[in-house]
C-alpha positions as CSV (number, residue, x, y, z in Angstrom):
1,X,18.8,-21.5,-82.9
2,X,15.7,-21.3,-80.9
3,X,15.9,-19.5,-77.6
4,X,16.0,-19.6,-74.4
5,X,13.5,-21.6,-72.3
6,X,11.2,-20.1,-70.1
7,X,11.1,-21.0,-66.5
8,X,8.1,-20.7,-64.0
9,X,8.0,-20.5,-60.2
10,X,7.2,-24.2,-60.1
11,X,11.1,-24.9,-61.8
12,X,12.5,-22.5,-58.9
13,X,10.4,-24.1,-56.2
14,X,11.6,-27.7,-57.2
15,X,15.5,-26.1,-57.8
16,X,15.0,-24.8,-54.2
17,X,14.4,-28.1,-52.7
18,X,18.1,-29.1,-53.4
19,X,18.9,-26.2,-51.2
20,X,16.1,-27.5,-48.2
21,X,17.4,-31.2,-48.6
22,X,20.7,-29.8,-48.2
23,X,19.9,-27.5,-44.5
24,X,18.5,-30.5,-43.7
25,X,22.2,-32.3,-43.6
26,X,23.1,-29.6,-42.2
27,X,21.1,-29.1,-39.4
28,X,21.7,-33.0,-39.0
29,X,25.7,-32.5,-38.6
30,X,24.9,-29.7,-36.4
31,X,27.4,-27.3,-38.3
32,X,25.4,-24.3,-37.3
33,X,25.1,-22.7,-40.7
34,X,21.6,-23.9,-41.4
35,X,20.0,-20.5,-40.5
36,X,23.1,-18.3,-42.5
37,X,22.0,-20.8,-45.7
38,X,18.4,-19.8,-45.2
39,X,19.3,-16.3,-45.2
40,X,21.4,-16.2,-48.1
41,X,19.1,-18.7,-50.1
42,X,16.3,-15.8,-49.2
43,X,18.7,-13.0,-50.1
44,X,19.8,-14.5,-53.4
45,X,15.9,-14.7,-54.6
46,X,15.2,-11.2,-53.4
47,X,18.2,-9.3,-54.9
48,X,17.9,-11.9,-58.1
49,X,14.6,-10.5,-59.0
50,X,14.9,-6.8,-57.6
51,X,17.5,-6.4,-60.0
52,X,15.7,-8.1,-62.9
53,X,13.3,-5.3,-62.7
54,X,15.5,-3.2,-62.5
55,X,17.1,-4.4,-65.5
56,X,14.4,-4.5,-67.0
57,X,13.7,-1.0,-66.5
58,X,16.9,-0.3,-67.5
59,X,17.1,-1.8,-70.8
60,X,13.6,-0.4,-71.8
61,X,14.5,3.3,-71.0
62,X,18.7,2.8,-72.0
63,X,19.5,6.1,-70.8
64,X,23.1,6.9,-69.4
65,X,22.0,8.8,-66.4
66,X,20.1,5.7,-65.3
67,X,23.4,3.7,-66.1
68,X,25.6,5.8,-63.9
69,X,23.3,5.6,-61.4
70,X,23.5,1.9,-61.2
71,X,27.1,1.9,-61.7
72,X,27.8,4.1,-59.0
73,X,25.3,1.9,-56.7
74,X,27.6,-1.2,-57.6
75,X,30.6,0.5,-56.7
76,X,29.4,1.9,-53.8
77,X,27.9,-1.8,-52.6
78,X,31.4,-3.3,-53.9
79,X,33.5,-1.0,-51.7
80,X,31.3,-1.6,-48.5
81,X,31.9,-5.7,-48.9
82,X,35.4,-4.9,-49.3
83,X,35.9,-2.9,-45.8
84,X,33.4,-5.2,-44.4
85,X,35.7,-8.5,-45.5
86,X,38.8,-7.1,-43.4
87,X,39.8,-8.5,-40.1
88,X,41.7,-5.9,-39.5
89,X,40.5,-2.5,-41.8
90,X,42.6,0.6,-41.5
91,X,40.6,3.2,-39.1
92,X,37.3,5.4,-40.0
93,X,36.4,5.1,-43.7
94,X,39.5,4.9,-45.0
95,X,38.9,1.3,-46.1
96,X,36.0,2.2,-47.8
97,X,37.7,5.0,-49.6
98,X,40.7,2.9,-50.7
99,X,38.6,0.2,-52.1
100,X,36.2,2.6,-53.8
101,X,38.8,4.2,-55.6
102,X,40.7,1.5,-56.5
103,X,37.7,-0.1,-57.9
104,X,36.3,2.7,-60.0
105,X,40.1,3.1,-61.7
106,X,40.5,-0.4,-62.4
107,X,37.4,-1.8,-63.1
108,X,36.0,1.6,-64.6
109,X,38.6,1.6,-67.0
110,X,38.6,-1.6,-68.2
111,X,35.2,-1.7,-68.4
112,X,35.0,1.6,-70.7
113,X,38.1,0.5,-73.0
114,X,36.2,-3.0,-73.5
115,X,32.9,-0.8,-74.7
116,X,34.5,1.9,-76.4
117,X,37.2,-0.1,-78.2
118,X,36.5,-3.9,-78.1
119,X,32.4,-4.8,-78.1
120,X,31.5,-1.1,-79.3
121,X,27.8,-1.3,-79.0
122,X,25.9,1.1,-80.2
123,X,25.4,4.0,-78.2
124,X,28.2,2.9,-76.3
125,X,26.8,2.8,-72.7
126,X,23.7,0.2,-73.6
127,X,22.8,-1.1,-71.2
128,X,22.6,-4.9,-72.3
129,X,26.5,-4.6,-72.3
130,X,27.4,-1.8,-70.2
131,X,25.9,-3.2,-66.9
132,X,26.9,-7.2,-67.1
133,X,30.3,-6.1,-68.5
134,X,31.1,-3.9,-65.0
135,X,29.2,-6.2,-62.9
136,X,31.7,-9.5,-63.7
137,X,34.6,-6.8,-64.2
138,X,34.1,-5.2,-60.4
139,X,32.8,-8.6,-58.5
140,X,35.9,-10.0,-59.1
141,X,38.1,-7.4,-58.8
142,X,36.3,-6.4,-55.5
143,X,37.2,-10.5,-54.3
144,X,40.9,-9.9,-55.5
145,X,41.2,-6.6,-53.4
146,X,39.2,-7.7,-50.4
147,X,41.3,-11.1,-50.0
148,X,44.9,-9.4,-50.8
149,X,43.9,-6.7,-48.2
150,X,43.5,-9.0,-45.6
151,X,46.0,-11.2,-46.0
152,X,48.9,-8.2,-46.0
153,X,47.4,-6.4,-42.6
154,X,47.1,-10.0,-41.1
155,X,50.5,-10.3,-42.5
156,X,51.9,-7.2,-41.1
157,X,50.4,-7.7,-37.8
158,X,51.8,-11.1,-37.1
159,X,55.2,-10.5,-38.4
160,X,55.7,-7.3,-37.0
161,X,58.8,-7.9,-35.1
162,X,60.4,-9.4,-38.1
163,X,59.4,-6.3,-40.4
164,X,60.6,-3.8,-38.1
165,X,64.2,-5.3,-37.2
166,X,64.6,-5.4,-41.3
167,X,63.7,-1.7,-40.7
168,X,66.2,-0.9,-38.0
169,X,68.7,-2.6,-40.1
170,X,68.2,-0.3,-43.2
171,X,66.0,-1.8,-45.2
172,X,62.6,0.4,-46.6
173,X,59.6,0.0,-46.2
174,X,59.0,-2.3,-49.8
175,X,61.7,-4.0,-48.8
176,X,60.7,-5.0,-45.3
177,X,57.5,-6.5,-46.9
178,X,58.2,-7.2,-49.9
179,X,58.3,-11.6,-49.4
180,X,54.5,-10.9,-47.5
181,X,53.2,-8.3,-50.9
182,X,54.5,-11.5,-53.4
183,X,52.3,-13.4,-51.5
184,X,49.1,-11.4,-51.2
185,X,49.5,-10.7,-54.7
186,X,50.3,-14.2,-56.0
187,X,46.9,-15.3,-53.3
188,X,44.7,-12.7,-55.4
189,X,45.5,-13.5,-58.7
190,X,45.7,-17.5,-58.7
191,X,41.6,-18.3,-58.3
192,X,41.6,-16.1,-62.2
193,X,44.6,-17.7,-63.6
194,X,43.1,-21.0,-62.4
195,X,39.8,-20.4,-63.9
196,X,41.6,-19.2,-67.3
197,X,43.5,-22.4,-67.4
198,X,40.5,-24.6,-67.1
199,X,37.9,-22.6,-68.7
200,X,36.3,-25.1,-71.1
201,X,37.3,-28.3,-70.0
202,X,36.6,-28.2,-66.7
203,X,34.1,-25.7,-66.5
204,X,31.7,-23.4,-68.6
205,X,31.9,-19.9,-67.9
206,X,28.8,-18.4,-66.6
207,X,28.6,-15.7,-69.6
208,X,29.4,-18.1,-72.0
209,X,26.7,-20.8,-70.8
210,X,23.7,-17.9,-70.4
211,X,24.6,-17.0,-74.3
212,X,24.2,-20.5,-75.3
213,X,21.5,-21.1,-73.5
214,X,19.7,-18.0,-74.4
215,X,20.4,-19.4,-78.6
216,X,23.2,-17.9,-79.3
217,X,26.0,-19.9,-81.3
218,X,28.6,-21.3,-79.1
219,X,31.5,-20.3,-81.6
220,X,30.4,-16.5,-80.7
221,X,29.7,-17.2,-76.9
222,X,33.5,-18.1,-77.0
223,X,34.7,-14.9,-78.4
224,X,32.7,-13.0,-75.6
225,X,33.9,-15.0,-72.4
226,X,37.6,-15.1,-73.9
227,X,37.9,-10.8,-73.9
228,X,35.8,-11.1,-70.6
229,X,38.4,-13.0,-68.9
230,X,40.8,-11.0,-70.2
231,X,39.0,-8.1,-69.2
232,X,38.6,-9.6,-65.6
233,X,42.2,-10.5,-65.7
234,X,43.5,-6.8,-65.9
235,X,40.7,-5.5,-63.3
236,X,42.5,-8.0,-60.8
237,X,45.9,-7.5,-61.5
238,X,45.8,-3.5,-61.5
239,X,43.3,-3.1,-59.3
240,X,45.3,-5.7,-56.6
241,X,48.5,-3.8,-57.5
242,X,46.9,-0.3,-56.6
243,X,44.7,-1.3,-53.2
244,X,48.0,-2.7,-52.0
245,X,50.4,0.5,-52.9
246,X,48.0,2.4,-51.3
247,X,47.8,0.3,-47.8
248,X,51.2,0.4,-48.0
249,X,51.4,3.8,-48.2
250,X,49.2,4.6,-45.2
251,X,50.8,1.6,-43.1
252,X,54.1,3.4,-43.2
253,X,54.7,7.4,-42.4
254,X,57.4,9.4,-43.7
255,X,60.1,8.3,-41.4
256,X,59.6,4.5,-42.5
257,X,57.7,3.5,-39.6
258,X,55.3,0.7,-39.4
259,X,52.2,2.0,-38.3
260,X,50.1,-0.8,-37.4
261,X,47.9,1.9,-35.1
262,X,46.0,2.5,-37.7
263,X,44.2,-0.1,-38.1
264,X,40.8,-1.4,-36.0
C-alpha cells in the first residue's frame, strides 16, 4: 500500500480556517470563548510540533534513558492537569501526589505488560511503541481519575449531612459513601465503554485511522486499536479504583470521621 501523504503549511493554513470561521460565530453569539479557542488553537500547533521534534529525536537516538525522561515528563504533566481539574483538591500537593502515583501504577503497568508481553518490539522500550502506547494509556486514564475525583469531593461536600448521620448511626466510612463511589466510578468508566461499543461503526479510532492512513492494512490496524482499548480499558478501571481508595482514605481519619477540612 503506498504511504502516507505528505502535508505542507499551506494544508494546515487552509484546515485552520475552519477554526477562524468558527471564532467568528463565536464572537458573533457573544459566548466569550473566542479568545480561550485562539489560545488553544495556538497551543495545539506549538505543543503538536514541539513534540514532533522531539519525537523525532527520539526515534533517531531510541535510547531508554531518553524514554524515561519523556515518560516521566508525561506523568509529571498528567498529574498537574489532574489536581488542576479539581474544584475542590485535597490541601498542599497531596493532589498531585495521589494522581501521580496512581497514574504511574496503572498506566505504567499496563503499558509495560502490553510491550513486554503483547506487541514485544524489539528492544522492548522503542520508542515508535513505547511512547504512543503510554501517551493514549495515561491521557485517558488521567480524564477517568480527574473527573471521578471531582465528582466524589463535590459529592462529599454537598451531602455531608447525609454521610455523617449514616456515620452516627453505625455505618463505616465505605458504607456511608458507598451509593456516591458507584457513581463516580460508573461516571469514569462510561465515556470508554461507550467508545468500545461504537468503535467502528460510529467512529474510527484515532490509532487505527493514523495506521491506515500511514499504508498500513486495515485488517492489522484492527488488531492494534482492539489491545489498545483493552489496554486503555484496564488503565481506567484500576487506575479510577485506586485514586478513589486513596481520597477515601485521607477524607476519613481513624475514628471514621469525615474530614472534609482537608480540602481547598
Amino acid at each position: 500500500m503506498n504511504g502516507a501523504i505528505e502535508l505542507d503549511f499551506w494544508d494546515i493554513g487552509f484546515a485552520a480556517a475552519i477554526v477562524v470561521g468558527l471564532g467568528i460565530l463565536l464572537a458573533y453569539y457573544r459566548l466569550g470563548v473566542t479568545r480561550t479557542l485562539s489560545i488553544a488553537s495556538v497551543r495545539l500547533v506549538v505543543q503538536l510540533f514541539a513534540i514532533g521534534y522531539v519525537l523525532k529525536f527520539l526515534f533517531a537516538e531510541g535510547e531508554l534513558s531518553y524514554v524515561a525522561i519523556m515518560a516521566v515528563i508525561m506523568l509529571i504533566v498528567a498529574s498537574s492537569e489532574i489536581m488542576a481539574r479539581q474544584k475542590r483538591r485535597l490541601k498542599g500537593w497531596r493532589s498531585f501526589g495521589l494522581g501521580a502515583s496512581t497514574l504511574f501504577v496503572s498506566s505504567f503497568a499496563i503499558a509495560l505488560f502490553g510491550l513486554l508481553v503483547v506487541v514485544k518490539p524489539d528492544p522492548w522500550y522503542l520508542p515508535q511503541y513505547a511512547i504512543p502506547l503510554l501517551g493514549m494509556i495515561m491521557s485517558n486514564t488521567m480524564s477517568a481519575i480527574s473527573l471521578s475525583m471531582d465528582r466524589l469531593t463535590s459529592a462529599l461536600h454537598d451531602n455531608r449531612a447525609i454521610i455523617e448521620q449514616r456515620l452516627a448511626l453505625g455505618e463505616t466510612s465505605r458504607e456511608a459513601i458507598l451509593p456516591y463511589l458507584r457513581d463516580c466510578i460508573r461516571t469514569g468508566i462510561m465515556p470508554v465503554v461507550n467508545s468500545m461499543a461504537t468503535a467502528g461503526i460510529v467512529s474510527l479510532p484515532g490509532m487505527m485511522t493514523g495506521q491506515i492512513l500511514a499504508g498500513a492494512l486495515p485488517t492489522e490496524a484492527v488488531k492494534y486499536q482492539i489491545i489498545i482499548w483493552f489496554f486503555i480499558a484496564g488503565g481506567v478501571g484500576f487506575g479510577m479504583a485506586a485514586a478513589l481508595k486513596l481520597l477515601e482514605m485521607r477524607l476519613f481519619d481513624e475514628r471514621q470521621r469525615l474530614r472534609l477540612d482537608r480540602l481547598s
